[in-house]
N, C-alpha and C positions, 0 to 999 in steps of 0.2 A: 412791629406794627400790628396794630388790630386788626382781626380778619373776620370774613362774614362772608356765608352763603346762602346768596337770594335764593327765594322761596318763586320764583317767575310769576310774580306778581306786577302786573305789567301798568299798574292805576299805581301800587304803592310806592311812596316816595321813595328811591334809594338814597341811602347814605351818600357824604362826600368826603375825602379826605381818606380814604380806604381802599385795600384790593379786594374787590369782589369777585365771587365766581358764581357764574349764571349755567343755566344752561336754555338753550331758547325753545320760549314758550312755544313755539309750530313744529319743534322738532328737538322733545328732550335730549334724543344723544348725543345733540350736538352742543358743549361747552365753549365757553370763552370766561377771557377775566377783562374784568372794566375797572377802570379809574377814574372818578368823577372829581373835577379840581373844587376845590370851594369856594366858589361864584356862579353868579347865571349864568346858564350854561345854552341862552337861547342861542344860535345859530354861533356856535363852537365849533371852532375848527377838532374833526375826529383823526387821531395819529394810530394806524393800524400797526400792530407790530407780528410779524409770522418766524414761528420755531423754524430749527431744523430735526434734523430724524431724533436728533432727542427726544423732540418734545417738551422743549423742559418752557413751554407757553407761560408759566407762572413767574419764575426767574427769568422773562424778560418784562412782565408787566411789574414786579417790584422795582428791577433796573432801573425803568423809565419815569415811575411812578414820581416822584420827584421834581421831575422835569416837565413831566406835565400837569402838577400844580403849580410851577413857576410859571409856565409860559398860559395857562388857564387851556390846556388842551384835553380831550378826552380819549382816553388810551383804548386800545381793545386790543385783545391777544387771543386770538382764535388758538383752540384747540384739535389739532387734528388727529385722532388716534387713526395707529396703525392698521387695527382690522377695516375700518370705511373707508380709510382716504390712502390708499397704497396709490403711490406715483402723485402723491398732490404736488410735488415738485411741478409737474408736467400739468399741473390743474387739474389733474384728472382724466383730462382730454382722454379717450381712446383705451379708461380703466374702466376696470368691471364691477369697479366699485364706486361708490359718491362722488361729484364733482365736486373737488375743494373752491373750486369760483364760485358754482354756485352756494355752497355752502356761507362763504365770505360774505356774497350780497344779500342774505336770508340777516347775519347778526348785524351788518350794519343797519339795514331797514329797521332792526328792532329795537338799537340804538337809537338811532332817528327817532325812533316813537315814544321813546322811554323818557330821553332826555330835551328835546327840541332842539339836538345841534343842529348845526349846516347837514343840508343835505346835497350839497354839492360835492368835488372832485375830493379825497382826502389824501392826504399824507401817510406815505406807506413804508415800511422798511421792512427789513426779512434777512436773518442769517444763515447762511451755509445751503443749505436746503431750503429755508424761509426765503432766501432772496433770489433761489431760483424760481420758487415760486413769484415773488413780489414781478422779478421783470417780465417775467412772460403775462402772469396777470395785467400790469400798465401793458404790455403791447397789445393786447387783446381787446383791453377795456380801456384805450388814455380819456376818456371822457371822467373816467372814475377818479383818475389819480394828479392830484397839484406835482407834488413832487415826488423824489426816489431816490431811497437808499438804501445799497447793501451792500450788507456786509458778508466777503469772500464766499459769493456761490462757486459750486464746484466745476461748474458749465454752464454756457450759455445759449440762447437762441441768437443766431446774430442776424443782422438785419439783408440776409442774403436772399435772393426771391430762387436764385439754382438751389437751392437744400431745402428738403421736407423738415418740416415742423417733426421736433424741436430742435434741431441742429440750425434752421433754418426757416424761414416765414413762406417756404411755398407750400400747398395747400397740400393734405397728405388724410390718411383716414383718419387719424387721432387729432386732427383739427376743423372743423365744423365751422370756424369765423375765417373771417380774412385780415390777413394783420395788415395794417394798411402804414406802411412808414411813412406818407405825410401827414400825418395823426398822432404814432408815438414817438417821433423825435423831437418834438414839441418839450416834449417830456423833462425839464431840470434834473439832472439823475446825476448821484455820487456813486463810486466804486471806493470800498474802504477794507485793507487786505491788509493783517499784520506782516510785518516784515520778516518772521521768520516763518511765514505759512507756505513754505515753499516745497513740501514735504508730500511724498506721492503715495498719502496713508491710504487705509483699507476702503473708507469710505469717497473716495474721490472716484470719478468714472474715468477710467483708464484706457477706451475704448483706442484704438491706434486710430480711427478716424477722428474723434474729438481732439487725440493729443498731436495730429497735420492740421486742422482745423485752429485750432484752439492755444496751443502749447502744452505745456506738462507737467504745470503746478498753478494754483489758483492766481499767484503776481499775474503770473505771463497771462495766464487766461483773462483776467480783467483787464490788463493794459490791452491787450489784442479788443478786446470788446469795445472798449470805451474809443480805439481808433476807429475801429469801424463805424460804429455809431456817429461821431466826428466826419468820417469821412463819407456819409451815408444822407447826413443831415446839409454838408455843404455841396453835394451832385444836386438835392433838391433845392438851393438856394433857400437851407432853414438856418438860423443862427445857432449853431452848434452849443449844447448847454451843459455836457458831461466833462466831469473830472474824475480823477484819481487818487488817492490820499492811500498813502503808508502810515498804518500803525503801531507806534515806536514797541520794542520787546513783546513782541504781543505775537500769537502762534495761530490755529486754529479755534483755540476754546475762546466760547463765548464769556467765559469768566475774566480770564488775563487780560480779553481785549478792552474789557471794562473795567478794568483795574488798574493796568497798566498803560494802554490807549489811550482811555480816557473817550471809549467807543459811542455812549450813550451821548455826552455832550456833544461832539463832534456832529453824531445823526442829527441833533435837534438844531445846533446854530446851522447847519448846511436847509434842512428843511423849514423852520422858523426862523432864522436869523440868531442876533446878537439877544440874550435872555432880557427880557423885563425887570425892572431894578423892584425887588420885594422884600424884607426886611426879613433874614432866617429862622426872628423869631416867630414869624407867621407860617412857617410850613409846620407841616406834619412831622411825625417825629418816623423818620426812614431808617430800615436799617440796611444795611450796608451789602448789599450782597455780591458783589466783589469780594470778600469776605471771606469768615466760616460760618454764616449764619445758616439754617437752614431752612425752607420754606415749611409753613406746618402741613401736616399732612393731610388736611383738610383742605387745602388748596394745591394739592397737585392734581386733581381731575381725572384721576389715574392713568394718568402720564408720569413716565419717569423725569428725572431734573436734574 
């Protein structure tokens, strides 16, 4: 695929049909990649997609890229490096360094201006790290987010009002909002966990209160989550809207799970539905990165991948 990076020229037209790397024009250090489909793009639904500690933001806006010229959506893959955004998992909340939410609502606004999408709720999804970010973000912000999906965070915030934020939504120093669970149970949310993610590796939080809380591999931690949540939404008399999906051969790497999953699809019919019928010969020409292809290196952001 052809690559390009914007000059944050915020009047000039950007390409479509490409992954771009921006960094935004109110605060250069902060990068992201965009993927504009090729059509009007006025009030277009935006699909946010968040790393984990890889980082590897670029290899998921290719992933996607794809799929969101089928379904006409506009992608955005925030970057968050390690020296600003330490604990963006957590949003930031309570770090000493950048809030990664606020960060997130700084590139959608400038999305929004760039392209004339929807500026209403978006479509969010987040792996490993990404999607602890993504749930704590919808529970913070559900005004922001239509739908939700992620894939095998390591831990969760459950919708418990006895447990400090982030074990838990009672109020605590590293949280400054109030998470109000008649607001984000509302929320459509998938949980998507390979089947053999069941492995208690180096990066997994191992704390013995998470692992009484929580269980002791990401399965268990998602199904426990997604009860809860269920079980959280029907005390309030809300129609309970989460599920659970196992990802066939597929481990913790965000590579296998979209290779062998079939991870990317899956996020998109859960969050958009069944795809739009478009003729192959009309897309872009993607290449494969489930793959060995590598991303160039003009688009890793100086992020590793």
């Amino acid at each position: 695929m052809e690559s390009n990076t914007d000059k944050n020229q915020l009047h000039t037209p950007l390409p479509h049909g490409i992954v771009l790397k921006r960094r935004l024009k109110a605060e250069p250090g902060l990068c992201y990649f965009l993927y504009l489909p090729q059509r009007d793009l006025k009030n277009a639904p935006i699909f946010v997609s968040i790393h984990g500690i890889s980082r590897n933001a670029a290899e998921q806006a290719f992933s996607f890229a794809e799929l969101a010229e089928r379904y006409g959506v506009i992608l955005v893959a925030p970057q968050f490096d390690k020296a600003r955004f330490q604990g963006y998992q957590r949003l930031g909340w309570g770090a000493k360094k950048q809030r990664a939410d606020q960060a997130l609502e700084k590139i959608i606004l400038e999305v929004v201006d760039l392209t004339g999408a929807s500026n209403g709720p978006f479509y969010m999804f987040g792996f490993s790290g990404g999607g602890q970010f993504a749930h704590r973000f919808a529970m913070a912000f559900p005004h922001s987010v239509a739908r939700l999906a992620l894939g095998a965070p390591g831990w969760y915030t459950f919708p418990d009002p006895t447990q400090r934020f982030p074990r838990g939504i009672k109020s605590s120093r590293h949280s400054r909002l109030g998470l109000r669970p008649s607001r984000f149970l509302h929320i459509p949310t998938c949980v998507l966990v390979g089947e053999n993610d069941n492995l208690r590796d180096d990066d997994l939080n191992k704390s013995p209160r998470i692992d009484q809380q929580q269980g002791c591999d990401r399965i268990e931690r998602g199904l426990r989550w997604i009860q809860a949540m269920v079980a959280a939404a029907r005390a309030r008399e809300i129609k309970p809207t989460f599920t659970f999906e196992v990802l066939r051969d597929s481990d913790h790497s965000f590579k296998n799970c979209i290779k062998n999953g079939e991870l990317n699809n899956r996020v998109f019919s859960f969050l958009f539905g069944e795809p739009p019928d478009k003729p192959a010969e009309d897309l872009p020409n993607f290449p494969a990165m489930a793959g060995n292809q590598k991303i160039p290196k003009d688009l890793t952001c100086g992020g590793t991948t």
